[in-house]
C-alpha positions as CSV (number, residue, x, y, z in Angstrom):
1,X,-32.7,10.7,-17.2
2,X,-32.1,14.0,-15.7
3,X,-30.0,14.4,-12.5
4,X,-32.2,14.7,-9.2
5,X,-29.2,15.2,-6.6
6,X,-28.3,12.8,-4.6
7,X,-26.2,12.3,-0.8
8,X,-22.9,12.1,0.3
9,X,-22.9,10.1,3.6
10,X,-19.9,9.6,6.0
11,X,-20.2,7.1,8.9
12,X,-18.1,8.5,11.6
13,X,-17.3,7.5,15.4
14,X,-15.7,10.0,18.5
15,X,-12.5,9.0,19.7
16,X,-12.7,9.7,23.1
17,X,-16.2,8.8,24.4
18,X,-15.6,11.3,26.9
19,X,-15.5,14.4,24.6
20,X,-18.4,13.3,22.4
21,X,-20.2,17.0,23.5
22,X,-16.9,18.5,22.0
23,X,-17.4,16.4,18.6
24,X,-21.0,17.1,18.3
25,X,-20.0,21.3,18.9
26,X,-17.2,20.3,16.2
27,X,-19.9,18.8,14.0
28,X,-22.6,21.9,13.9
29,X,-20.2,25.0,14.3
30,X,-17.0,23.9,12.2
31,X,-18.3,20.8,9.7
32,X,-21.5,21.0,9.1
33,X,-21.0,25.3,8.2
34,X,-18.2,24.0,6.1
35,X,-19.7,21.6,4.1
36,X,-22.9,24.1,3.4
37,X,-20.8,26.9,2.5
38,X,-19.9,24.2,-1.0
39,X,-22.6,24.9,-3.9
40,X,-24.8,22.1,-4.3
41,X,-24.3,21.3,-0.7
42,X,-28.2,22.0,0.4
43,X,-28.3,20.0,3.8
44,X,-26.3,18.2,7.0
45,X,-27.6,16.0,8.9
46,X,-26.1,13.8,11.9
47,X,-27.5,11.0,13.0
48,X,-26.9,8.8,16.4
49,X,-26.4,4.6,16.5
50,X,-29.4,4.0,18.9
51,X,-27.4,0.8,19.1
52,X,-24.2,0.1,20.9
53,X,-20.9,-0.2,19.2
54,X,-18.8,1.6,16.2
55,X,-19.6,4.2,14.2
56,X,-21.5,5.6,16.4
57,X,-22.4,8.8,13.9
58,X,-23.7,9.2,10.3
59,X,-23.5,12.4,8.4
60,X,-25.9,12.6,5.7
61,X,-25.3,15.6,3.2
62,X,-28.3,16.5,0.6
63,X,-26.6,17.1,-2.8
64,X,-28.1,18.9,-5.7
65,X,-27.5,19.0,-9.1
66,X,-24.0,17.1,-11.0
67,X,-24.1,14.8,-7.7
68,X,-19.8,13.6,-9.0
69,X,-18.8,17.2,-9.6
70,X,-20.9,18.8,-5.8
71,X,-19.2,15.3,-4.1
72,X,-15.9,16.4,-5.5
73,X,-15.9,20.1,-4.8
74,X,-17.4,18.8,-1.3
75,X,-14.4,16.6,-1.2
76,X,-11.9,19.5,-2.1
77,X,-13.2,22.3,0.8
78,X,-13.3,19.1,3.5
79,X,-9.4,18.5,2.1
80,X,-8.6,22.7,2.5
81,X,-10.2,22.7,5.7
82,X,-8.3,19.5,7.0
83,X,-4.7,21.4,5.6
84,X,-5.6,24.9,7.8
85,X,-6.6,22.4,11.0
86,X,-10.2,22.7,11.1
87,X,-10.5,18.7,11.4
88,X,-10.8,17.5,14.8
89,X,-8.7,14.7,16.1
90,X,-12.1,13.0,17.7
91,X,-13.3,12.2,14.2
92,X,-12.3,9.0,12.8
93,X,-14.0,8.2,9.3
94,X,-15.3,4.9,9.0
95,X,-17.1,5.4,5.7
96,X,-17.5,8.4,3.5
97,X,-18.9,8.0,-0.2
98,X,-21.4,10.3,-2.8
99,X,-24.4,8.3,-4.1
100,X,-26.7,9.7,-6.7
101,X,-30.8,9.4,-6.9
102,X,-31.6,6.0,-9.0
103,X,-34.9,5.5,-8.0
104,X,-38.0,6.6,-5.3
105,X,-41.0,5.9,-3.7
106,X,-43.2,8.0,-2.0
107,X,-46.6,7.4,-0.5
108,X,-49.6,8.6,-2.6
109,X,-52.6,10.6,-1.0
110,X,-54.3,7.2,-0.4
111,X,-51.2,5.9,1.5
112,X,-50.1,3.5,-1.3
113,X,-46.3,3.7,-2.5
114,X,-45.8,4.9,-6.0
115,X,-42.6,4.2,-7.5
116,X,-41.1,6.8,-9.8
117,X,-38.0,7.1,-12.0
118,X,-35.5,10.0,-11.7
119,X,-36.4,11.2,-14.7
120,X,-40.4,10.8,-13.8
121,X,-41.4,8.1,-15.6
C-alpha cells in the first residue's frame, strides 16, 4: 500500500462570540501561514457549524506524504508557535487528531462511484 496523504483536522470554538472577526483574522494571517509553512502541510481549510452550538469551527489540513511524521512536525511548529505567543486566547481546541487515506470513492464519468484502494487496487 503506498501512502496517499491524509488530514489533520482540529474542531475548534471562539471564546468570546464577540471577537469571532478577530479569531477568523487569527486563523488566515497567523495559523493557517503557520501550519503551511510545515513540509507536507499542502492545504488549510476552515469550516463554519451551520448549526447552533459548540465547536463552532473545523480546521481541515491536507497532508502529504508520511501522514505520522507531516502530523508530528505539524504538531512541533503549532507547539513553537504556542511557546513565542502566536496562539490566541479565543481558540479553545475541542478536537485535533491526523488521520491517513484508507480508502476513496470518486464518481466515474457516468456518475457512478467507483471505490479504489490507496494503493489503486
Amino acid at each position: 500500500m503506498t501512502d496517499d496523504g491524509g488530514i489533520f483536522v482540529a474542531l475548534t470554538s471562539c471564546r468570546d462570540e464577540e471577537r469571532v472577526e478577530e479569531f477568523l483574522t487569527w486563523y488566515a494571517e497567523v495559523q493557517f501561514r503557520n501550519a503551511l509553512a510545515v513540509d507536507g502541510v499542502d492545504a488549510a481549510t476552515l469550516y463554519r457549524s451551520t448549526e447552533p452550538g459548540e465547536p463552532g469551527f473545523l480546521a481541515i489540513y491536507s497532508l502529504a506524504g508520511d501522514v505520522a511524521d507531516t502530523a508530528a512536525r505539524f504538531r512541533a511548529v503549532i507547539e513553537d508557535r504556542h511557546a513565542a505567543g502566536d496562539l490566541t486566547e479565543l481558540l479553545e481546541i475541542r478536537f485535533a487528531r491526523a488521520f491517513k487515506v484508507e480508502k476513496r470513492m470518486t464518481s466515474s464519468p457516468s456518475g457512478s462511484p467507483v471505490s479504489e484502494d490507496v494503493d489503486g487496487t
